[in-house]
PDB file of N, H, CA, C and O in Angstrom:
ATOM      1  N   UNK A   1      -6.185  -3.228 -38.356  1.00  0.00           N
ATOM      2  CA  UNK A   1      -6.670  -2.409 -37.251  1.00  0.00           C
ATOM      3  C   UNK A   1      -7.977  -2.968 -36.687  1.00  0.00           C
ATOM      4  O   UNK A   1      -8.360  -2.635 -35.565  1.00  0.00           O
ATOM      5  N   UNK A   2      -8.553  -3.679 -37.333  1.00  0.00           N
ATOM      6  H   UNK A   2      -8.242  -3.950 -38.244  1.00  0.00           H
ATOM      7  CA  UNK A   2     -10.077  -4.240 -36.936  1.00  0.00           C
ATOM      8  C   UNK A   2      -9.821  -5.402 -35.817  1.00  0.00           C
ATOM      9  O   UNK A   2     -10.324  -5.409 -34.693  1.00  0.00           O
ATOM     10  N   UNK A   3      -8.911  -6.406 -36.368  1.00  0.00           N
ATOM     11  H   UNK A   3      -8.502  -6.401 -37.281  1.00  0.00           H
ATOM     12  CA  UNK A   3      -8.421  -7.192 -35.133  1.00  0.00           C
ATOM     13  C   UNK A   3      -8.273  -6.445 -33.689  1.00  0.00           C
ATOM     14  O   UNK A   3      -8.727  -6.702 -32.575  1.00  0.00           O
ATOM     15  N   UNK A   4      -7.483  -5.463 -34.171  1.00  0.00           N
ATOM     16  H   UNK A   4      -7.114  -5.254 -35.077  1.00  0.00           H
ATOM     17  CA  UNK A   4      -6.564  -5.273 -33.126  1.00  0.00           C
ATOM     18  C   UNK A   4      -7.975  -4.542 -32.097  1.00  0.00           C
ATOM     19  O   UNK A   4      -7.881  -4.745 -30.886  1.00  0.00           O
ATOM     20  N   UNK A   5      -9.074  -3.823 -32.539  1.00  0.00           N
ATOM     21  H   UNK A   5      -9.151  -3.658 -33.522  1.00  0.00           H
ATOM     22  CA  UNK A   5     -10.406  -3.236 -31.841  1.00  0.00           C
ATOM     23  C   UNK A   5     -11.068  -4.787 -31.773  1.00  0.00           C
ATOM     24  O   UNK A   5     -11.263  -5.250 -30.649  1.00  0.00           O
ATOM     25  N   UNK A   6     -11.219  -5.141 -32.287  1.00  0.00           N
ATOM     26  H   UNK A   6     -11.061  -4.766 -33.200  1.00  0.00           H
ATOM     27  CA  UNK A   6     -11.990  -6.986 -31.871  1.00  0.00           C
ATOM     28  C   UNK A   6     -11.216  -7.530 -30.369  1.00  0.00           C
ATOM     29  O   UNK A   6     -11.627  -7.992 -29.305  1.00  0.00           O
ATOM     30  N   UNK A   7      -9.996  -7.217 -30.898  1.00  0.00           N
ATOM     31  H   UNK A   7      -9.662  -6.841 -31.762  1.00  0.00           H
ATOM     32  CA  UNK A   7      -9.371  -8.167 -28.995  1.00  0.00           C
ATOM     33  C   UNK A   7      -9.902  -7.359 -28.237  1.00  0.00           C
ATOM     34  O   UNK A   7     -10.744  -7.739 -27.423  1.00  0.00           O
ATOM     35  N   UNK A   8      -9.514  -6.026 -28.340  1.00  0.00           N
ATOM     36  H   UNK A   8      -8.830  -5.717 -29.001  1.00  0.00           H
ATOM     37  CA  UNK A   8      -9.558  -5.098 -27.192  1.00  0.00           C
ATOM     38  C   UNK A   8     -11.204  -5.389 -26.759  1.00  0.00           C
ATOM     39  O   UNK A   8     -11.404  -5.869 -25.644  1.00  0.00           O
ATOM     40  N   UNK A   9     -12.121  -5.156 -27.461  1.00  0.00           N
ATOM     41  H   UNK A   9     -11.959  -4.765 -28.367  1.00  0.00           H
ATOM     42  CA  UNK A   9     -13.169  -5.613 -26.699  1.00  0.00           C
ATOM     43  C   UNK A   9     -13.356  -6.716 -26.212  1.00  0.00           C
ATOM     44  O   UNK A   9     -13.841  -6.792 -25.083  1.00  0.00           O
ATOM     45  N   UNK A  10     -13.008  -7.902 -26.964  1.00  0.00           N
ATOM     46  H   UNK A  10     -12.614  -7.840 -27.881  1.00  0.00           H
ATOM     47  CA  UNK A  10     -12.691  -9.460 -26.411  1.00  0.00           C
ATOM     48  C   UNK A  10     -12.244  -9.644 -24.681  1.00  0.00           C
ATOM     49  O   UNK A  10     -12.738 -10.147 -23.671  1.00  0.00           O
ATOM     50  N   UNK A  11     -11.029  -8.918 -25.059  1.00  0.00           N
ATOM     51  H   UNK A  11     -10.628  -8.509 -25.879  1.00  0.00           H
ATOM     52  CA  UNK A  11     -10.325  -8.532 -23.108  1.00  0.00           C
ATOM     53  C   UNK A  11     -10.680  -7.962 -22.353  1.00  0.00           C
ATOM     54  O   UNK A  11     -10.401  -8.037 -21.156  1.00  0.00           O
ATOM     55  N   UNK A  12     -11.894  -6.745 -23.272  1.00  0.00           N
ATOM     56  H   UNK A  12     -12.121  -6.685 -24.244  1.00  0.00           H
ATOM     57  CA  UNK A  12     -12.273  -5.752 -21.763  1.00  0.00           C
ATOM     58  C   UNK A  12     -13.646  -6.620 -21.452  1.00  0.00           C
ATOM     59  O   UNK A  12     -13.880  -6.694 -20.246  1.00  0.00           O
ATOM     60  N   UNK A  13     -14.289  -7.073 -22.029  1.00  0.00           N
ATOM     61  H   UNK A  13     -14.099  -7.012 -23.009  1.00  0.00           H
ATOM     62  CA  UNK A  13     -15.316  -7.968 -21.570  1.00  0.00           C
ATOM     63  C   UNK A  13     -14.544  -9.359 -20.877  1.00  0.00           C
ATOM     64  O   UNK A  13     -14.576  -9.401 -19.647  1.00  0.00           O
ATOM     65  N   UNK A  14     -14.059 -10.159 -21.382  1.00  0.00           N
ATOM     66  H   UNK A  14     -14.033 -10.125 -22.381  1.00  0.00           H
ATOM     67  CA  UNK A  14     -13.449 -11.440 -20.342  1.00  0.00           C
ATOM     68  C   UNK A  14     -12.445 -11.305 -19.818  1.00  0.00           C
ATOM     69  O   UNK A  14     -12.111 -12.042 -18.890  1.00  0.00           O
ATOM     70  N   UNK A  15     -11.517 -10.100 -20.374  1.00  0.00           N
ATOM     71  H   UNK A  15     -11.789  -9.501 -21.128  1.00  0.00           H
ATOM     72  CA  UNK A  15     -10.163 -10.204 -19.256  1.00  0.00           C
ATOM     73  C   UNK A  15     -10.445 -10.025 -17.456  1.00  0.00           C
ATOM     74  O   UNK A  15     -11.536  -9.772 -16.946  1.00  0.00           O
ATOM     75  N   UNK A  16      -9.419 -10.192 -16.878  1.00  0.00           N
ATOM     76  H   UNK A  16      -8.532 -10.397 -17.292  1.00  0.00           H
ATOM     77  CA  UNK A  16      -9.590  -9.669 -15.449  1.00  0.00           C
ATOM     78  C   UNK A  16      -9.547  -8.251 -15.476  1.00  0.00           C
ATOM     79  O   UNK A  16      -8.986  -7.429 -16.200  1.00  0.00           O
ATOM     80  N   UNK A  17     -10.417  -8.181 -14.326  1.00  0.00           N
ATOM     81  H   UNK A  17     -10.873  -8.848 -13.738  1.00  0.00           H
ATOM     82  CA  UNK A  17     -10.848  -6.583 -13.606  1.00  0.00           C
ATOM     83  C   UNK A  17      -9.957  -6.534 -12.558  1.00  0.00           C
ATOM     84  O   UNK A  17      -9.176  -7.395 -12.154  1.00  0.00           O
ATOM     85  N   UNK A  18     -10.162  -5.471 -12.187  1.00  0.00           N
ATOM     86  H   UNK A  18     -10.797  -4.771 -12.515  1.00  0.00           H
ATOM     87  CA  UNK A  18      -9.656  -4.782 -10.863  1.00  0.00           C
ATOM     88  C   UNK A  18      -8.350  -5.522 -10.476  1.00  0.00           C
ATOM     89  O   UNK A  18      -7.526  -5.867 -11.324  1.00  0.00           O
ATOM     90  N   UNK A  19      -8.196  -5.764  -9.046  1.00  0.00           N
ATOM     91  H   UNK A  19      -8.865  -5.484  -8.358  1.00  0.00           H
ATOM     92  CA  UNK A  19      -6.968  -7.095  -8.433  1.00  0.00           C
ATOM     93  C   UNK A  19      -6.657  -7.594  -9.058  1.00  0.00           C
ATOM     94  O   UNK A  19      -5.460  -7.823  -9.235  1.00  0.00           O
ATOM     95  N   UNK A  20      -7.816  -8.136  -9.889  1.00  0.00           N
ATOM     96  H   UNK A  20      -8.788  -7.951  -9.745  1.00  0.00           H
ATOM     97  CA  UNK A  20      -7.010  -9.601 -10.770  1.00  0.00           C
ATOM     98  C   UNK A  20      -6.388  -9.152 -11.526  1.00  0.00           C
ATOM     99  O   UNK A  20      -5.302  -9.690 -11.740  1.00  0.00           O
ATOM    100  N   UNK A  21      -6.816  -7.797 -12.397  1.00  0.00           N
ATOM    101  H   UNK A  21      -7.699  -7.360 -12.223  1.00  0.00           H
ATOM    102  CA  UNK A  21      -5.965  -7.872 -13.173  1.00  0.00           C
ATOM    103  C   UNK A  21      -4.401  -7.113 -12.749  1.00  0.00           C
ATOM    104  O   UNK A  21      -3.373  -7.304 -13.399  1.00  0.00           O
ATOM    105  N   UNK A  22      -4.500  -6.201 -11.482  1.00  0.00           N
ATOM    106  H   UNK A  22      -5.335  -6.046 -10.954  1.00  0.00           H
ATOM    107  CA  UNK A  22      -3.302  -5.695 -10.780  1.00  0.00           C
ATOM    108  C   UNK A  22      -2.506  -7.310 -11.104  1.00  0.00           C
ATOM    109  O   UNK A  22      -1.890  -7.597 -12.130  1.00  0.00           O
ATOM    110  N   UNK A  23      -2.747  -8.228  -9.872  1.00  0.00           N
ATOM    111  H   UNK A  23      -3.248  -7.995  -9.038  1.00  0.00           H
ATOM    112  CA  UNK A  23      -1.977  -9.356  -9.815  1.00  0.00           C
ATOM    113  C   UNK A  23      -1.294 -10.151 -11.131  1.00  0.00           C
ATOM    114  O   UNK A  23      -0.295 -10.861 -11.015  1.00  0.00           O
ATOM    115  N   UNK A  24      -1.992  -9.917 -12.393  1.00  0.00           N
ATOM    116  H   UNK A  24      -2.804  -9.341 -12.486  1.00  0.00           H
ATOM    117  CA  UNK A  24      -1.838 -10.539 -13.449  1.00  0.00           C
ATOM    118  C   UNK A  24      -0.845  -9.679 -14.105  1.00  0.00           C
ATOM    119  O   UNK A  24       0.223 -10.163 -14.478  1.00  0.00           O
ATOM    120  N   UNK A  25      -1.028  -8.857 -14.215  1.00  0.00           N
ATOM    121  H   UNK A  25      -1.895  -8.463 -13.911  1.00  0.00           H
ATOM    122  CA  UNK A  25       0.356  -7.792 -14.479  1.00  0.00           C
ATOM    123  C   UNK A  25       1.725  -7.616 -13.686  1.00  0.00           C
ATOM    124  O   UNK A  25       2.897  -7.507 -14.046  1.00  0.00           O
ATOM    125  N   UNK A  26       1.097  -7.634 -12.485  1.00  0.00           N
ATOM    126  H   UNK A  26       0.144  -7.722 -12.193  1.00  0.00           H
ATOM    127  CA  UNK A  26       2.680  -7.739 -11.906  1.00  0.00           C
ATOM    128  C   UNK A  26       3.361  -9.053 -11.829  1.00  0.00           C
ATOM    129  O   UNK A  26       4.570  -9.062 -11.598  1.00  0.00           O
ATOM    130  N   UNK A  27       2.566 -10.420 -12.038  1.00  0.00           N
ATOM    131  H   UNK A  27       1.584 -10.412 -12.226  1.00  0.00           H
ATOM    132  CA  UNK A  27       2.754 -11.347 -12.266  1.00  0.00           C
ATOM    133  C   UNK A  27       3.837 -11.846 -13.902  1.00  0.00           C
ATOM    134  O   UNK A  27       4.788 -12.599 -14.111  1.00  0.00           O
ATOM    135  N   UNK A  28       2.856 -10.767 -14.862  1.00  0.00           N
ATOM    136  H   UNK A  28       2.083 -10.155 -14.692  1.00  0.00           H
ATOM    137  CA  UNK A  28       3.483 -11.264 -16.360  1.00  0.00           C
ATOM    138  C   UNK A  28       4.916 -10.110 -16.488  1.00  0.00           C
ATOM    139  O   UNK A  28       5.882 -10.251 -17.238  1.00  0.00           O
ATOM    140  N   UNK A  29       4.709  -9.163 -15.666  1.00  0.00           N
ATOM    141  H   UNK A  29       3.924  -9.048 -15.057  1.00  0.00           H
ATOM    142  CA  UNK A  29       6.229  -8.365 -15.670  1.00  0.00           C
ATOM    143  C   UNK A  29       7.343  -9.102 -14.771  1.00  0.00           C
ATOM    144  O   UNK A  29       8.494  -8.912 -15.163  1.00  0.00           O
ATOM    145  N   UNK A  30       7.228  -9.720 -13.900  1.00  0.00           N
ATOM    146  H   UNK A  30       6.293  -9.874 -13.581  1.00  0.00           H
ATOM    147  CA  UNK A  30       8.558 -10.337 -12.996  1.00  0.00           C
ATOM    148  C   UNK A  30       8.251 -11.154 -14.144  1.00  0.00           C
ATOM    149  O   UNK A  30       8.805 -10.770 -15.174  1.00  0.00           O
ATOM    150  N   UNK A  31       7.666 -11.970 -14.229  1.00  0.00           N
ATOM    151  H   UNK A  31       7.215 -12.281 -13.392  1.00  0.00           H
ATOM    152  CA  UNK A  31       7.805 -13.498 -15.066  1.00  0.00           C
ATOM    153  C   UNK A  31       8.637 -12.987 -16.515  1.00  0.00           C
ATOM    154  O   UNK A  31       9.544 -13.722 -16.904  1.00  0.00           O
ATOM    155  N   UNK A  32       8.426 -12.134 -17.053  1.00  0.00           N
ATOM    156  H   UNK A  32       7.689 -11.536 -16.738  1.00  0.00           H
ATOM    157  CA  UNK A  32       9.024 -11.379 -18.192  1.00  0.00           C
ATOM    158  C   UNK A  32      10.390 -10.868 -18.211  1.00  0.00           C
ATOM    159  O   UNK A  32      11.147 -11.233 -19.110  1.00  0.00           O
ATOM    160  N   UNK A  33      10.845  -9.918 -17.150  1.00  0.00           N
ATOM    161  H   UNK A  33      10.229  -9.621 -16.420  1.00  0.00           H
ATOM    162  CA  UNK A  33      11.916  -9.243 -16.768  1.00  0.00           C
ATOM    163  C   UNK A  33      12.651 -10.881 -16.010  1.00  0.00           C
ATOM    164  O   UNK A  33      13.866 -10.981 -15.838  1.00  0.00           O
ATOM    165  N   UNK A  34      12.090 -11.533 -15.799  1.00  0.00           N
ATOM    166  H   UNK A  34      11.103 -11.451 -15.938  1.00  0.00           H
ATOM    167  CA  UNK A  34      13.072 -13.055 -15.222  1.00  0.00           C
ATOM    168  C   UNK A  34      13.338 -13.574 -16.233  1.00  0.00           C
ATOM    169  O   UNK A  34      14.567 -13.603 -16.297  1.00  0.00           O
ATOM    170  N   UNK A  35      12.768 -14.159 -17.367  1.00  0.00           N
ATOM    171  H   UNK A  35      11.769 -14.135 -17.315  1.00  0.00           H
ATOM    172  CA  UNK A  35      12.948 -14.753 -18.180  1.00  0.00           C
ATOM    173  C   UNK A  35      14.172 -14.143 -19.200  1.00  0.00           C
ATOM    174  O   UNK A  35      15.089 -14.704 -19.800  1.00  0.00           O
ATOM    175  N   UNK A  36      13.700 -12.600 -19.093  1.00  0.00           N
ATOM    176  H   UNK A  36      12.955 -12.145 -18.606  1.00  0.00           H
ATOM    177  CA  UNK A  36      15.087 -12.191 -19.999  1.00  0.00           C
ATOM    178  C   UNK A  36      15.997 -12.034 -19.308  1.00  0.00           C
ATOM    179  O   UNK A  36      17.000 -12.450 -19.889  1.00  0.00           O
ATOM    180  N   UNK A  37      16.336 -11.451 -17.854  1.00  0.00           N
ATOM    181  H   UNK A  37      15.522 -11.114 -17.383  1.00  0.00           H
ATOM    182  CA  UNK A  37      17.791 -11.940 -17.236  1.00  0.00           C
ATOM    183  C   UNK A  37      18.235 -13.630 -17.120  1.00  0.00           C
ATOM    184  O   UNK A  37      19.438 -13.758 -16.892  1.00  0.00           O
ATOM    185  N   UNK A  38      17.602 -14.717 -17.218  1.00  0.00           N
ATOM    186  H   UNK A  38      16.624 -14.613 -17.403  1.00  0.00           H
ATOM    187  CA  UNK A  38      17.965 -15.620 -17.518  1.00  0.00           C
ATOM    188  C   UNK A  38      18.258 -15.804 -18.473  1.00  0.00           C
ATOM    189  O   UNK A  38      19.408 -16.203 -18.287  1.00  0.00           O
ATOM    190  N   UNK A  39      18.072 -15.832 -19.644  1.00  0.00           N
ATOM    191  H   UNK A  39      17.138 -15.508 -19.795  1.00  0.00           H
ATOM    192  CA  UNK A  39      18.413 -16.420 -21.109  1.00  0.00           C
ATOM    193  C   UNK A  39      19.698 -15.250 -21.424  1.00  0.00           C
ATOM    194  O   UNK A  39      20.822 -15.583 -21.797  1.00  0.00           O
ATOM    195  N   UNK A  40      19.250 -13.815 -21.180  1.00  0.00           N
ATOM    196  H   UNK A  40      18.337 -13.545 -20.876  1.00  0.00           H
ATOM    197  CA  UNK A  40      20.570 -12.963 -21.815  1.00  0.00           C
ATOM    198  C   UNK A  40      21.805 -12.717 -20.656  1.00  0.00           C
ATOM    199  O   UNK A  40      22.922 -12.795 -21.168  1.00  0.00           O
ATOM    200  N   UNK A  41      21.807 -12.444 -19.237  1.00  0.00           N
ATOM    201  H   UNK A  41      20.900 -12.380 -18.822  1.00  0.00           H
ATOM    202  CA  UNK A  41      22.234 -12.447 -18.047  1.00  0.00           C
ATOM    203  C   UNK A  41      22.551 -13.467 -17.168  1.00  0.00           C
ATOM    204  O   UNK A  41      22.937 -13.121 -16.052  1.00  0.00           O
ATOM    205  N   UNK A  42      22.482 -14.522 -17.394  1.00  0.00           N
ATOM    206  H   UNK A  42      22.168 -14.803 -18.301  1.00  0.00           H
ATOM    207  CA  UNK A  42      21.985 -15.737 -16.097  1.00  0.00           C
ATOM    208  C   UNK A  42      22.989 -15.498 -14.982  1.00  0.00           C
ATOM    209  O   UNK A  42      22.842 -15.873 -13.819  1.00  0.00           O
ATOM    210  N   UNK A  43      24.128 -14.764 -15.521  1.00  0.00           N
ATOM    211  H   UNK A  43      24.247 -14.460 -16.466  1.00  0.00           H
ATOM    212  CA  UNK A  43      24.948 -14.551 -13.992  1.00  0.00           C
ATOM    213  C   UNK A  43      24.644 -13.330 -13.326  1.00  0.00           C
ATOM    214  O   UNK A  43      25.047 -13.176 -12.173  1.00  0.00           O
ATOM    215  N   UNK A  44      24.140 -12.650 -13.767  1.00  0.00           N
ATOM    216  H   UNK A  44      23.813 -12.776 -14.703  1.00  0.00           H
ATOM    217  CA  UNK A  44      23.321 -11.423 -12.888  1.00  0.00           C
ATOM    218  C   UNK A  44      21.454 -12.022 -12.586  1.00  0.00           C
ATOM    219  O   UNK A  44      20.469 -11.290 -12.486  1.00  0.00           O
ATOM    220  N   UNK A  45      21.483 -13.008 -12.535  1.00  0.00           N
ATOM    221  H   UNK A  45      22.283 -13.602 -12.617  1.00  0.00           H
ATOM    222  CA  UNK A  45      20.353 -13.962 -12.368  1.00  0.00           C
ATOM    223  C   UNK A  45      20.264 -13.322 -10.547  1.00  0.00           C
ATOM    224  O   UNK A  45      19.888 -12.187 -10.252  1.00  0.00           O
ATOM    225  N   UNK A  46      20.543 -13.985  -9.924  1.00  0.00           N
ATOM    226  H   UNK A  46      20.848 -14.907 -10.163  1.00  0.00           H
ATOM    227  CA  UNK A  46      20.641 -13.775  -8.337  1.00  0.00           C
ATOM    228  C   UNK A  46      20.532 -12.355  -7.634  1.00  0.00           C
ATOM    229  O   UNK A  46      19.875 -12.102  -6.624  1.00  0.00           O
ATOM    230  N   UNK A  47      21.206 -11.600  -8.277  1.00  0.00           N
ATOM    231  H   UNK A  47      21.740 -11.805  -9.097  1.00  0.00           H
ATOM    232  CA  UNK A  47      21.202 -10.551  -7.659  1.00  0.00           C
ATOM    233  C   UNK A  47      20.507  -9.310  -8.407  1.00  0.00           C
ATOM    234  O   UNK A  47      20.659  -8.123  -8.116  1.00  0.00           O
ATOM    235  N   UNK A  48      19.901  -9.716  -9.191  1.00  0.00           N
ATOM    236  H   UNK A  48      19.778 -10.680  -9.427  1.00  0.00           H
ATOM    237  CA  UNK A  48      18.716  -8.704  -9.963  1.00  0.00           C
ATOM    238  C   UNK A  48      17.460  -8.959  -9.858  1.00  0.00           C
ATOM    239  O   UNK A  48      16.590  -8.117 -10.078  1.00  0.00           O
ATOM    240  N   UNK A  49      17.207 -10.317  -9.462  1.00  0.00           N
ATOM    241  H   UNK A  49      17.914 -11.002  -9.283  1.00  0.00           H
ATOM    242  CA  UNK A  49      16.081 -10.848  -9.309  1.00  0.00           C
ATOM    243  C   UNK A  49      15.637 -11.200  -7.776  1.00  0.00           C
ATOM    244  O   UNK A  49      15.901 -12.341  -7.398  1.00  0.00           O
ATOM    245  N   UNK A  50      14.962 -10.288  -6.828  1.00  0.00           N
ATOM    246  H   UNK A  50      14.747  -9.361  -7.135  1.00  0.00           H
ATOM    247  CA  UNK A  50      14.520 -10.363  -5.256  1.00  0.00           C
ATOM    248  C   UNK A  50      13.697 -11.401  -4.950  1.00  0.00           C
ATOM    249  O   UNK A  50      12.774 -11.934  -5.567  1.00  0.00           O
ATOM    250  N   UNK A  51      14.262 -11.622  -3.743  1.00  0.00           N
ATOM    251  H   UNK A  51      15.012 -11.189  -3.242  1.00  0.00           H
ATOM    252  CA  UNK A  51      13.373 -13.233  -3.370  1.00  0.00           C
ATOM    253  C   UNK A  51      11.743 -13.227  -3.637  1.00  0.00           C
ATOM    254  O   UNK A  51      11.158 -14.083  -4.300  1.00  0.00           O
ATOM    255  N   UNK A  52      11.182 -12.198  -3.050  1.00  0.00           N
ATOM    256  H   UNK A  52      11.657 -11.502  -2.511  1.00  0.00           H
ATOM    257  CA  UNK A  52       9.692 -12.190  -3.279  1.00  0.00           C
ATOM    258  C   UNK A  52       9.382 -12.589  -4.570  1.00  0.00           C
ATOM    259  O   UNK A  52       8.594 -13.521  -4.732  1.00  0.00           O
ATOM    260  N   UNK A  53       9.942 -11.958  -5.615  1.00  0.00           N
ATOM    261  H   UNK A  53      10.583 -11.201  -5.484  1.00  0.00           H
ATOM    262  CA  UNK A  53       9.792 -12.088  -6.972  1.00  0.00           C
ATOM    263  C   UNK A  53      10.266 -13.762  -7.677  1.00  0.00           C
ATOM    264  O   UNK A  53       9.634 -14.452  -8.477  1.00  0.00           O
ATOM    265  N   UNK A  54      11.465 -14.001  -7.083  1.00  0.00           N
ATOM    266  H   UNK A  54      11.979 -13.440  -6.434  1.00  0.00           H
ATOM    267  CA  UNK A  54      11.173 -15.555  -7.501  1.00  0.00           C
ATOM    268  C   UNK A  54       9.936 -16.361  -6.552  1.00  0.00           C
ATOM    269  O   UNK A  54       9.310 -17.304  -7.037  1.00  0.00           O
ATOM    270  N   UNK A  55       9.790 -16.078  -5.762  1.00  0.00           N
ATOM    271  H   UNK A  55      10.298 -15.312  -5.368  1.00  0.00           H
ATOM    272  CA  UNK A  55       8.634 -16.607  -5.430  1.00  0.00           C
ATOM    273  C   UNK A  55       7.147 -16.622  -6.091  1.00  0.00           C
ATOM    274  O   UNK A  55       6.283 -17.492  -5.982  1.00  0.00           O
ATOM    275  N   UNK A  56       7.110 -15.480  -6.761  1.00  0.00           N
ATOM    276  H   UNK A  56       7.811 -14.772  -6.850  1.00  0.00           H
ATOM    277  CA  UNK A  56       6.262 -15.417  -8.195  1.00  0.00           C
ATOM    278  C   UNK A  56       6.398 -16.364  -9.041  1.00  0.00           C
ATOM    279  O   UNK A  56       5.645 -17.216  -9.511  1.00  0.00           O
ATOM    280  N   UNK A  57       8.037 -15.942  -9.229  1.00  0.00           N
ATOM    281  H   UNK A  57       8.649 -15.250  -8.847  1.00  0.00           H
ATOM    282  CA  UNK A  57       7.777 -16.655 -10.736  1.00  0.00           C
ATOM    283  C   UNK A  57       7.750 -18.455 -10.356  1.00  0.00           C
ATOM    284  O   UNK A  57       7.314 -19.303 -11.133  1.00  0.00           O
ATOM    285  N   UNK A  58       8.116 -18.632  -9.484  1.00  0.00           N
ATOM    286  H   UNK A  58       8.470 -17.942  -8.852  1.00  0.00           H
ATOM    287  CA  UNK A  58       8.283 -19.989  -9.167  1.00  0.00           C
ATOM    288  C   UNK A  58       6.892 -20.290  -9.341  1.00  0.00           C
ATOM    289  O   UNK A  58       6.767 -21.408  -9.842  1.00  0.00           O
ATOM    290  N   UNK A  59       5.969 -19.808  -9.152  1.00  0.00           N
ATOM    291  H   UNK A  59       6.070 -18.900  -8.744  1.00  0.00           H
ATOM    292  CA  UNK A  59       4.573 -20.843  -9.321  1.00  0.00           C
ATOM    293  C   UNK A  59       4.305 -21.034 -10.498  1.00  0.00           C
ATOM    294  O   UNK A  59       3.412 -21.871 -10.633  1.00  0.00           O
ATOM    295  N   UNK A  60       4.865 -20.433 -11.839  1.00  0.00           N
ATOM    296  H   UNK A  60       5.590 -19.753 -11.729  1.00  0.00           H
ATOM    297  CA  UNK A  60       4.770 -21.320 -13.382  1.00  0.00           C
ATOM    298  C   UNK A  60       5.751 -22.140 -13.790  1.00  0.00           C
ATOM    299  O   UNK A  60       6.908 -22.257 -13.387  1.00  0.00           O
ATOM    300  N   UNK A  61       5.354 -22.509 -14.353  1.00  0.00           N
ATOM    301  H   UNK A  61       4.414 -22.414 -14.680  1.00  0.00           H
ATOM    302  CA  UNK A  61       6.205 -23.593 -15.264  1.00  0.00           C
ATOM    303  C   UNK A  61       6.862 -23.143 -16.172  1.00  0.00           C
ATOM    304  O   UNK A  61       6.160 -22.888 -17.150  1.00  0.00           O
ATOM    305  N   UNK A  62       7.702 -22.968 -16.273  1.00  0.00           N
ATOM    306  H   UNK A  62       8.273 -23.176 -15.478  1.00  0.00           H
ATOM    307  CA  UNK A  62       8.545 -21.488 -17.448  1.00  0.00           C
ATOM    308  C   UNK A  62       9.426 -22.385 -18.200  1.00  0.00           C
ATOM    309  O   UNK A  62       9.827 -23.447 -17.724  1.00  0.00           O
ATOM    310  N   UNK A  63       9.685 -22.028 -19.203  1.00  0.00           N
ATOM    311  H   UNK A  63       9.359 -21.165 -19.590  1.00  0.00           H
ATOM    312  CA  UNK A  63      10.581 -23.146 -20.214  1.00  0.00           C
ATOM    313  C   UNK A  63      12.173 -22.658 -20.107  1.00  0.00           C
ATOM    314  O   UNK A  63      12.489 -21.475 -19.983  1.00  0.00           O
ATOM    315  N   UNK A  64      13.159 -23.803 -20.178  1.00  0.00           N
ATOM    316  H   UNK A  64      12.903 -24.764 -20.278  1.00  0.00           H
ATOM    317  CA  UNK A  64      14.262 -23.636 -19.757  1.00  0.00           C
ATOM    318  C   UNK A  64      15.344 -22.842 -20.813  1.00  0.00           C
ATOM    319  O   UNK A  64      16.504 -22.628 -20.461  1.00  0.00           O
TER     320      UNK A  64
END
């Protein structure tokens, strides 16, 4: 339990604030919810996943 109060202050002091951290979240949820319709779904790949949103995820480098 001590770790787990050590990060949390770790992140609330250097993580992102405000926007950034909006953007960083909605960022690690498409990137997340993509990654698992690819690996468990890949044929419901296309039509579960909205263009805006691959346009997200397209700016990482995501492992195949």
């Amino acid at each position: 339990m001590w770790g787990a109060r050590l990060m949390g202050v770790f992140i609330e002091r250097l993580g992102p604030k405000g926007l950034e951290y909006a953007r960083f979240s909605i960022d690690s949820h498409f990137t997340r919810n993509y990654l698992y319709l690819k690996r468990h779904y890949p044929e419901k790949l296309a039509a579960h996943v909205p263009e805006f949103a691959k346009r997200i995820v397209a700016q990482y480098r995501l492992p195949e």
